[in-house]
N, C-alpha and C positions, 0 to 999 in steps of 0.2 A: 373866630369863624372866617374873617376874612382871609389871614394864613393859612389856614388849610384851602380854601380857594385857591390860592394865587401859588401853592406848590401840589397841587393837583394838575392847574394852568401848565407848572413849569415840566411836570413828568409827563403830560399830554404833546407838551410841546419839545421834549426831547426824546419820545417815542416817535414823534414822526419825522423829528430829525434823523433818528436810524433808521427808520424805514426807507428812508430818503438817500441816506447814503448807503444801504444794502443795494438798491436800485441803480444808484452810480456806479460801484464798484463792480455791478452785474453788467452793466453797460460798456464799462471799461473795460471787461476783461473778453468780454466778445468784439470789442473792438479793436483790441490785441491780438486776438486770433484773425478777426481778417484781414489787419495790417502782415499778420505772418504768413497768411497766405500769399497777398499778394507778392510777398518781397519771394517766396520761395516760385510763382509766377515767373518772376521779375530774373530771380536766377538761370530760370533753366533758358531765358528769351536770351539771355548773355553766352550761355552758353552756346545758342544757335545762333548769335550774332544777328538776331530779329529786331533794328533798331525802333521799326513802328513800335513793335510791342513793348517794346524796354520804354519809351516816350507814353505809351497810354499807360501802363503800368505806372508810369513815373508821375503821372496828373492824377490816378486814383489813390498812391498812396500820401500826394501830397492833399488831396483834399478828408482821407482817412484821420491824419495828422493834424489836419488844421480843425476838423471836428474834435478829437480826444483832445485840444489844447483848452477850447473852449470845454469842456465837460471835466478836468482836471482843475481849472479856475474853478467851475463851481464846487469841485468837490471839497479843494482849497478852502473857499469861503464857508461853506458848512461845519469844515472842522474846526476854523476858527471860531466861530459862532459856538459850536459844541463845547470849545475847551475854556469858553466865556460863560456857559453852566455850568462845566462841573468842577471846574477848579479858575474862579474870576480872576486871582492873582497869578496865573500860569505865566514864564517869559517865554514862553516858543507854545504853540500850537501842540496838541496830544496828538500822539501816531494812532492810525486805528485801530492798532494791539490794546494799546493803553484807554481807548473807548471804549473799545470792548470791553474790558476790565472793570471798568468803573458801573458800562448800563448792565452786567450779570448778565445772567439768563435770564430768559430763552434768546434773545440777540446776539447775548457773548459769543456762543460756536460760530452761527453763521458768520457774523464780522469775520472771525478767527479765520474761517476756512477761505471765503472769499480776498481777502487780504492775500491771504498765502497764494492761492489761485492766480491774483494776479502780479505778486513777485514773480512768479514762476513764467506765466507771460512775457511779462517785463524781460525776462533773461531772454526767454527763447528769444522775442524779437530782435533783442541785442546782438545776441550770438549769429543769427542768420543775416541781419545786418551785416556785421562786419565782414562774413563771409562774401556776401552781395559787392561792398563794397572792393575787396580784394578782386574778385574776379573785373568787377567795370573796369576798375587802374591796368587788368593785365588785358582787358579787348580792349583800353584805349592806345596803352602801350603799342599792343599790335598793331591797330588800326592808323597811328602814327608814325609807325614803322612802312606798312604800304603804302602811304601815301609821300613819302620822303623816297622810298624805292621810284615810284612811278616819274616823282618831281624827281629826281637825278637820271633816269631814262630818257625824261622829255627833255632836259637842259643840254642831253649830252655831255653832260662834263662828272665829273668825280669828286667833286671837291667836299671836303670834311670839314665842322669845322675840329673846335679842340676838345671837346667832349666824347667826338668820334662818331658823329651825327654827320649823314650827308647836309650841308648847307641849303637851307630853301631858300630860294630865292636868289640862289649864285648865279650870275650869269657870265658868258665867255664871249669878249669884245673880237668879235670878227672883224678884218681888215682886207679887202679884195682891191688891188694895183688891177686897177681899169686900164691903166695907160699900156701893161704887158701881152 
């Protein structure tokens, strides 16, 4: 009697371990989506060279980021925990495909689809990322480009160095015969 208790205990308690991580992985994947929003925000501010926006943009999505780091730890430790039920001699953690597989239905689909749901987040953020990041490199590019114009305007001199970069900071030693 007491076995059937304590695996009653153990399916009660790994029912609400997936309830637990459906709720993560729901969490996660809306936090994917407004991380993609913002970064696509964040695009168009680069595009119009709006650097307030690109700076507040850049504090929401790092505190976006720093929320989903904490919320992926947890979700980390519950599968650990999970893959120490259903297979105790496991050497690496169960993916949530392979959870899925193990708790059946009715959990199986869901896991299934929200898994996939947030792969699919995962990429997009990735993709518009890198994108985000190409364009910053090309307004910083620029942006260091005008301000090297400006400073060889103000210096009055030309000077390069061997990269083919005006020189910051060149300066040209004037010498003025008082006595002439």
């Amino acid at each position: 009697m007491s076995s059937d208790k304590t695996i009653k205990q153990t399916a009660d308690d790994l029912k609400s371990q997936v309830d637990l991580l459906v709720r993560i992985l729901a969490i996660q994947i809306e936090s994917h989506r407004r991380l993609f929003s913002s970064i696509q925000r964040k695009r168009e501010a680069i595009r119009t060279a709006d650097l307030d926006a690109i700076a507040g943009l850049t504090r929401e999505e790092n505190a976006l980021i720093q929320r989903m780091g904490e919320l992926e730890k947890r979700r980390l430790e519950l599968i650990g925990s999970m893959t120490g039920q259903l297979t105790p001699d496991a050497d690496n953690p169960l993916t949530v495909m392979q959870i899925a597989e193990a708790v059946g239905e009715p959990q199986k689909r869901e896991l299934q689809d929200l898994a996939e749901k947030l792969r699919e987040c995962v990429h997009e953020v990735r993709r518009e990322s890198s994108i985000v990041r190409t364009a910053a490199e090309a307004l910083d590019r620029h942006m260091t480009g005008i301000a090297q114009t400006i400073n060889g305007v103000l210096s009055r001199v030309g000077l390069y160095e061997r990269r083919g970069r005006i020189a910051v900071g060149a300066q040209v030693n004037y010498c003025v015969d008082i006595k002439s």
